[in-house]
N, C-alpha and C positions, 0 to 999 in steps of 0.2 A: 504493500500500500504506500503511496506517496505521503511525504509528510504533510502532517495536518495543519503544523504552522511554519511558518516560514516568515525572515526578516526582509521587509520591503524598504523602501525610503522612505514609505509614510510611518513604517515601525511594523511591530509584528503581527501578522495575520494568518487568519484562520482561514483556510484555503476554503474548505467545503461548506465551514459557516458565512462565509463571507465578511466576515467584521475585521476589526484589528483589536487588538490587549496595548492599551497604554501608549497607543499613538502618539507619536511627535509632531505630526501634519496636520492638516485638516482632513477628518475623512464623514463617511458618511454615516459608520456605525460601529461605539468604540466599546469596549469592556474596560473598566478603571479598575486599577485593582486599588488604590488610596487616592488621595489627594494631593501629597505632596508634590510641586509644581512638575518636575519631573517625568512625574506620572499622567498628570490629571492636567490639562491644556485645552484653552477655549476653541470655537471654532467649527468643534463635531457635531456631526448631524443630530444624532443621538446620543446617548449617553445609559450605560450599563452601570448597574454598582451595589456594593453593600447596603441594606436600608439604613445599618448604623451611621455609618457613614454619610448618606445623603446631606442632611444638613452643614458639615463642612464641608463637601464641594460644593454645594449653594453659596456658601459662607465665603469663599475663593473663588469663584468663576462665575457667580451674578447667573442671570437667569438662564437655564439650561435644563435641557426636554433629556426630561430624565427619569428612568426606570430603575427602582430599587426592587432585589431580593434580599429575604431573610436567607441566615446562611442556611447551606443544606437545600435549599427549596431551588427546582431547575425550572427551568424555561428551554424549548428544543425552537432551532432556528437555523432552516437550512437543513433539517436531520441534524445537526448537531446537538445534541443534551447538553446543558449550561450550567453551569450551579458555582456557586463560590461559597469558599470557607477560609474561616479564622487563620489569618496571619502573623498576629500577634505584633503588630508593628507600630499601628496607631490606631486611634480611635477608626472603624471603618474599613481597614485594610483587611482584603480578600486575596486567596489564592484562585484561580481561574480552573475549575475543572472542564475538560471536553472529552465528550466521548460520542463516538462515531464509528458504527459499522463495528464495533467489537473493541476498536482501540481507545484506549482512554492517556489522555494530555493531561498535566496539570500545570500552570504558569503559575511561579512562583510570588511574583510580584517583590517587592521588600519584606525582609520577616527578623522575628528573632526569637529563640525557643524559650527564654525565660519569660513565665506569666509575671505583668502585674498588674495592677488596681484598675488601669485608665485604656484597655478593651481587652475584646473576648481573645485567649490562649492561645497562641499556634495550634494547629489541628494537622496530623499529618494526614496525607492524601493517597490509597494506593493508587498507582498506576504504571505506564506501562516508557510513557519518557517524562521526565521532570526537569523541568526549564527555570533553575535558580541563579538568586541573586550571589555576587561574590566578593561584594564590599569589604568582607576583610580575610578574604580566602587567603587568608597565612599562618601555618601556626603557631606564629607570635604572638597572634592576638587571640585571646584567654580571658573570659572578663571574672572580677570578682563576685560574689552576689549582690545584687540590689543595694538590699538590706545594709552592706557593710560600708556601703559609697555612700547612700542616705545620712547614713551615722556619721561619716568626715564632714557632707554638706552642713547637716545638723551645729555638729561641733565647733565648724570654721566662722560659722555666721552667731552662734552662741559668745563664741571667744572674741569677736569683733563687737556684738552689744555692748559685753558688759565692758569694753571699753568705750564704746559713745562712737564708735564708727559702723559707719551703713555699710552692708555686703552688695556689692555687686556680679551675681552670678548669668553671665553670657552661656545661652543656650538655644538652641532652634525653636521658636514661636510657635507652630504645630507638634504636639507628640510627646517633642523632649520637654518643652516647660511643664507642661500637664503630669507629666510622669514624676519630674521634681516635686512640683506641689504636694503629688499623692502624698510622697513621703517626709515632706517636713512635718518637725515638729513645731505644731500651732500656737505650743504655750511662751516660745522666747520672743515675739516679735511681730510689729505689722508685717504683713508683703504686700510689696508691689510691683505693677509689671508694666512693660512698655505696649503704648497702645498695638503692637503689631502680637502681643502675647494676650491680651485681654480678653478682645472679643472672641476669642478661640476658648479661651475659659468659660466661656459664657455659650459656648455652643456646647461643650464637654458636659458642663450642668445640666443643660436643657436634655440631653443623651441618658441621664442618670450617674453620671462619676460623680463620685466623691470626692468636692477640689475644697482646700480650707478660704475662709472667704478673702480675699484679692482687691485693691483699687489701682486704677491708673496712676500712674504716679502723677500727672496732670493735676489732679481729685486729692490730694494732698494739701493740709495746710500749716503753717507755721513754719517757712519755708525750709531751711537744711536741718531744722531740727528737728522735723518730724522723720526724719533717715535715720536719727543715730544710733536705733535699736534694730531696725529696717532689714529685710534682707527683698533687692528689689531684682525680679527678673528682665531680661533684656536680650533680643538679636546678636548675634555676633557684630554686627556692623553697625550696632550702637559703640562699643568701645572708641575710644579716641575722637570720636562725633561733641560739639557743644550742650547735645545732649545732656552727657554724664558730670560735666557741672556740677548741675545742681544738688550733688549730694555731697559735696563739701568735703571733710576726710571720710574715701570711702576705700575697702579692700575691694578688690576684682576676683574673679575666679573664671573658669570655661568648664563646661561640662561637657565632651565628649569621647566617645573611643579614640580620637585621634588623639588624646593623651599619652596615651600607652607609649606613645613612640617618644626615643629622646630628642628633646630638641623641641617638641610642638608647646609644649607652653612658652620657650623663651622665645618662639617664632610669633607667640599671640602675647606676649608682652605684658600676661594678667600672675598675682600673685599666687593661683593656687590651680590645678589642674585637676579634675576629678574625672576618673573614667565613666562614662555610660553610655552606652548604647544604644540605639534602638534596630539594630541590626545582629542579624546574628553571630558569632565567634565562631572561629575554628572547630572544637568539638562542635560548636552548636550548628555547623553547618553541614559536618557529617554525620550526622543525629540524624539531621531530616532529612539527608539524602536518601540516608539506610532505610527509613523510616516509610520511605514510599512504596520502597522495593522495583523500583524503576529498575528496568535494565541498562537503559539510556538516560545520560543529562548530558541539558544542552544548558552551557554559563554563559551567562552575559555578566554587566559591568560587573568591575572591579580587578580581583586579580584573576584573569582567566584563564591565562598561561601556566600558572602554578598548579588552581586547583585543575585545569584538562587532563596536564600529566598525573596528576596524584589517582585522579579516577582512573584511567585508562590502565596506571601498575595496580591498581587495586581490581583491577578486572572487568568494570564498566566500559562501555561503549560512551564517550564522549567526545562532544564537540563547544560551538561555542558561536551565537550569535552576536554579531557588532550590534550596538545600539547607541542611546542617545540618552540613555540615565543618568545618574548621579547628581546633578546637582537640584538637591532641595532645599529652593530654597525659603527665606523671611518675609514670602508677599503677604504683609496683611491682609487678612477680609475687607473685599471693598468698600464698605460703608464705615472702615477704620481708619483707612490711610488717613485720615490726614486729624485726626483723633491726639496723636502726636508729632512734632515737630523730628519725623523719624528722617536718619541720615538717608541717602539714598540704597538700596539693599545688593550687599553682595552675595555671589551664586558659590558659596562652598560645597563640596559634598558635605552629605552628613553624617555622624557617626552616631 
C-alpha cells in the first residue's frame, strides 16, 4: 500500500483523506494537533481539532470554521477513520490517528510522557507507523520530575520575597506558564503575568484547570512596591525590553529544557535556569515509541539524524520527514496584544 501521508510544501498530508496534519500553507482542510503557532496557522479552509482545545485556537487565530472532537470519538473522511488523542503537551494537544483499509497512522504532533495538572496524559496509540516529534532526540536530555523543578521555582522566588525583590521568571505564554502556575506555591506571594501570559490563563480557567489567581501586571498598584514579594511571569522577549523596568530590584530566571545545556543561561543572560519541558526526553521519547509498537517511525523536527540511526540499530524501519516546526512561538490572543506594552515577539523553539 502506498503511504498514507506524505510531506508536501503545504506540510503533511493524508493522501487518501485528502487533508493535511498541521499545515504551514494555506490549505483547504487541516487536522491541528495544538495550537502552538507552529502548529496551528490562519488561512485554512477548515479547521480539525481537540474540543479541549478549541477555545485557545479561537483564542490565537480569531474567527475560524472549526470542528472539534472529544478525544477517542472518530469522524471517517474520504474512508479515512479520524480520531485524536491525549498528547500531553498542552492544554488541547492531540495525536492524529488514521486508519485506512486495515493500516493505521498515528501523527504524533508535540508530546511529553510526564502527566500534569494543566491537560489530559499522553495516551499511547497502537499502530502500524508512528510519525514523532524529536525536539530533544539526544540522550543528554533526561528531565528531573516536575515536582523537584517546582520546588527550586518555589524556593528561588521565596528567597527573593523575603528579601523585598520581585522574581522575574521568563517562560512560553501558552502551556509552559500554565504549567508553572499549577505548581506554585500560592501562600508566598502575589503573581503576575504579562499580558501575552494572561488571557491564556483565562482560557485554561474557563477549560476547568486549576490556575492560582493571577493579574496583569498592568492591574497592579502602588507602583515597584507592589513586586517586592511578586513573582511575575513573562515571554522570553520581555527580558531586556522597557518592559521589565518596572519592577525595580528584581531577580530573572528562564524556565526551559534548553537549560540543561551548558552555556544556555549565560547565553539568556537571566540569574537562575530551571529545566522544564513540555516536550518529551530521551527515555520519554523511547517510551512512546515502544509504546505504539509501530514497526515504522517516521521523525520530523529536531534531532533526526541521531534519533533515524538509533531506531534503525535498534531494528525499526525508519525515516524522516522535512518540515517547518519548531518554532513556538509568544503570539498573544488577539484581543490581548496590545493589553501590554509587549516588546515585539521573538520565534525560539520551545522546550
Amino acid at each position: 500500500m502506498p503511504d498514507m501521508v506524505v510531506a508536501r510544501k503545504e506540510g503533511l498530508y493524508c493522501v487518501p483523506g485528502q487533508f493535511y496534519i498541521d499545515p504551514w500553507r494555506p490549505v483547504d482542510r487541516a487536522v491541528i494537533t495544538h495550537a502552538h503557532a507552529d502548529h496551528a496557522r490562519v488561512g485554512h479552509g477548515s479547521y480539525l481539532a481537540a474540543e479541549s482545545g478549541g477555545n485557545v485556537l479561537r483564542a490565537r487565530l480569531g474567527e475560524i470554521n472549526l470542528q472539534t472532537l472529544r478525544y477517542g470519538e472518530s469522524v471517517v473522511h474520504n474512508g479515512v477513520t479520524v480520531s485524536l488523542h491525549p498528547a500531553g503537551h498542552v492544554l488541547g494537544s492531540a495525536q492524529v490517528r488514521m486508519e485506512y483499509q486495515g493500516e493505521v497512522w498515528v501523527a504524533s504532533g508535540d508530546y511529553k510522557v510526564e502527566p500534569d495538572a494543566t491537560c489530559a496524559p499522553f495516551e499511547p496509540v497502537r499502530c502500524h507507523t508512528f510519525i514523532t516529534e524529536s525536539t530533544f532526540g539526544l540522550p543528554i536530555y533526561r528531565w528531573q520530575p516536575q515536582d523537584e523543578v517546582y520546588a527550586e521555582i518555589n524556593d528561588w522566588w521565596r528567597g527573593n520575597a523575603e528579601e523585598g525583590r520581585a522574581s522575574v521568571l521568563y517562560c512560553y505564554s501558552f502551556g509552559k506558564a500554565q504549567r508553572i502556575l499549577s505548581g506554585l506555591d500560592r501562600a508566598i506571594g502575589p503573581i503576575f503575568c504579562h499580558g501575552a501570559v494572561e488571557p491564556l490563563n483565562r482560557v485554561y480557567r474557563a477549560g476547568g484547570i486549576d490556575l492560582p489567581d493571577t493579574l496583569l501586571v498592568s492591574e497592579a498598584s502602588g507602583g515597584k512596591a507592589a513586586f517586592r514579594d511578586a513573582l511575575i511571569l513573562a515571554p522570553p522577549s520581555a527580558g531586556g525590553s522597557t518592559w521589565i523596568r518596572r519592577f525595580g530590584d528584581y531577580s530573572d530566571g528562564f524556565a526551559s529544557g534548553w537549560m540543561q545545556l551548558r552555556g544556555a543561561r549565560r547565553r539568556r543572560a537571566v540569574d537562575r535556569g530551571f529545566i522544564l519541558s513540555d516536550h518529551a526526553d530521551w527515555p520519554g521519547l523511547m517510551s512512546a515509541i515502544a509504546a505504539t509498537g509501530a514497526e515504522r517511525v517516521i521523525v520530523t523536527h529536531g534531532q533526526i539524524g541521531t534519533m533515524v540511526r538509533w531506531l534503525q540499530q535498534n531494528g525499526l524501519e525508519a525515516g524522516a520527514f522535512e518540515t517547518e516546526y519548531g518554532d513556538e512561538d509568544d503570539a498573544a490572543p488577539r484581543q490581548a496584544q496590545h493589553q501590554e506594552q509587549a516588546p515585539d515577539q521573538e520565534q525560539p523553539a520551545d522546550a
